[in-house]
VMD Tcl script that draws the C-alpha trace (Angstrom):
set ca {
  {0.00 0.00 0.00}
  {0.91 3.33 -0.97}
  {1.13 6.29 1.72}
  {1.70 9.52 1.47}
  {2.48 11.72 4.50}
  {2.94 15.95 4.21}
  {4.94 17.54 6.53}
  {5.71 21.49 7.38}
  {2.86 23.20 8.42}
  {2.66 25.19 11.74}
  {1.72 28.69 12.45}
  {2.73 31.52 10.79}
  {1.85 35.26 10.72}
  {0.31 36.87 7.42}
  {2.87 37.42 4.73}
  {4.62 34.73 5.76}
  {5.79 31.93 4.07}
  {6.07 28.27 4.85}
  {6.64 24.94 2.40}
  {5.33 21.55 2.72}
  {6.23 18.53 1.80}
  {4.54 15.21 0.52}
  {6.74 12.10 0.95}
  {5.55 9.04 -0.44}
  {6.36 5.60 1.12}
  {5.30 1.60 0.66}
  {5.44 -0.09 -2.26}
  {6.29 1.46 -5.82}
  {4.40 4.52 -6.22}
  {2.53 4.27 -9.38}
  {0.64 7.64 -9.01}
  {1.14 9.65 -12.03}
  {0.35 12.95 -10.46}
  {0.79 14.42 -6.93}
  {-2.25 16.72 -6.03}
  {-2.09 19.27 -3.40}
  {-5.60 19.85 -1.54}
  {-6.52 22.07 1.33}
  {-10.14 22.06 3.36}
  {-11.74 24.12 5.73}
  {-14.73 22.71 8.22}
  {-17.93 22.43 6.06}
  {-16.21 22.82 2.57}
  {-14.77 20.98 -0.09}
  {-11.43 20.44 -0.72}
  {-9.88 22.81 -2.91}
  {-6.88 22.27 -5.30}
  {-4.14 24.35 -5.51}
  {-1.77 22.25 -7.48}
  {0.04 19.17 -8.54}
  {3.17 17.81 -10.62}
  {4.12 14.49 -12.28}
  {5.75 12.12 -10.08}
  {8.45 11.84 -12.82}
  {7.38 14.41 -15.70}
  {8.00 18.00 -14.79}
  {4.38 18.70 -15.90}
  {2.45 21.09 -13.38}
  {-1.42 21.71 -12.69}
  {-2.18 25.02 -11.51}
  {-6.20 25.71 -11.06}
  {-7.71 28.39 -13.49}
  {-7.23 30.96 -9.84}
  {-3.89 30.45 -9.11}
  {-2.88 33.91 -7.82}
  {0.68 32.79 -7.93}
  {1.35 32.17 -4.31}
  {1.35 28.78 -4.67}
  {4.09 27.05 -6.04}
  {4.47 22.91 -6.73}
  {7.89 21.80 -7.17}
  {9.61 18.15 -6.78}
  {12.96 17.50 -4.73}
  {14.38 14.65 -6.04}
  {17.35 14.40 -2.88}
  {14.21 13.80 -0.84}
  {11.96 12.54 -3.25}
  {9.39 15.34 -2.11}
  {6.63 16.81 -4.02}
  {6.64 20.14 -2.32}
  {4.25 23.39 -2.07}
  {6.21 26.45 -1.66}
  {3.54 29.20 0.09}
  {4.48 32.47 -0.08}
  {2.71 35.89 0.96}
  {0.43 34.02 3.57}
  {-3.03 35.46 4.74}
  {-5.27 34.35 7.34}
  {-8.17 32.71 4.44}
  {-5.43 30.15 3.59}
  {-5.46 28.55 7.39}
  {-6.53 24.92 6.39}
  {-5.95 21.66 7.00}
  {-3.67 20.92 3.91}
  {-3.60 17.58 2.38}
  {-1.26 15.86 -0.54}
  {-2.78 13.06 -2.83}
  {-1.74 10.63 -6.19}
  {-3.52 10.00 -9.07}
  {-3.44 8.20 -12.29}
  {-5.25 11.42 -14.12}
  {-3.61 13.63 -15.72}
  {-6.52 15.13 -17.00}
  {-9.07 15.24 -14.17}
  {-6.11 16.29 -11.37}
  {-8.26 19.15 -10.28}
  {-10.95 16.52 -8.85}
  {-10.31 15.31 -4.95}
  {-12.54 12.45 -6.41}
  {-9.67 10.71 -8.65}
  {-7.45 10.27 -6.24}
  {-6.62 6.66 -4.59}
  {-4.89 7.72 -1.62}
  {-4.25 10.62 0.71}
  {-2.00 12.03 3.52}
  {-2.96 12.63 6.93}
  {-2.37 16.30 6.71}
  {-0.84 18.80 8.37}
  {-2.25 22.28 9.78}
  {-1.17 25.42 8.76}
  {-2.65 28.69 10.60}
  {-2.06 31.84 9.50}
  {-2.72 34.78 12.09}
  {-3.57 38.27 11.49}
}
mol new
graphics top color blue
foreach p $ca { graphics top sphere $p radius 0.5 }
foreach p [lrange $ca 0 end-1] q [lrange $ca 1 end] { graphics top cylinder $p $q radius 0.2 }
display resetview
């Protein structure tokens, strides 16, 4: 079984940056894509991102303010989200997945497995 874990998140004061990381451990990962997800209590999750496990292909949503940034660190074979310019609206719970899609990455529903997530808090 594949698992994924994301690490890095904390608190942090607005315009502020922090970076997480998404690990992957088990067998051979045979996600082509790793998705990066946050969620607030009572919404949906919300995609801000992913990159080819392998292929330097990225997947921004149609939003992206430019914040966000998805890059992979192959010492630590990482796919990492570099958040810059923090404000209090992006204090989530913040969650990495993998998927086969490469064309449906956007969807939380096309992915097989998920981290446990990790908090990030963003004060005023």
């Amino acid at each position: 079984q594949e698992q994924l874990a994301e690490s890095g998140g904390g608190l942090v004061q607005a315009g502020g940056s922090l970076r997480l990381s998404c690990a992957a451990s088990g067998r051979t990962f045979t996600a082509a894509n790793v998705g990066w997800f946050r969620q607030v209590p009572g919404k949906e999750r919300e995609f801000l991102g992913a990159m080819g496990w392998v292929s330097d292909i990225t997947y921004y949503p149609d939003s992206r303010k430019g914040r966000f940034t998805i890059s992979r660190d192959n010492a630590k074979n990482t796919v990492d989200l570099q958040m810059d310019d923090l404000k209090p609206e992006d204090t989530a719970l913040y969650y990495c997945g993998a998927t086969t899609s490469s064309t449906y990455v956007y969807n939380s529903a096309n992915y097989y497995t998920w981290g446990q997530g990790t908090q990030v808090t963003v004060s005023s």
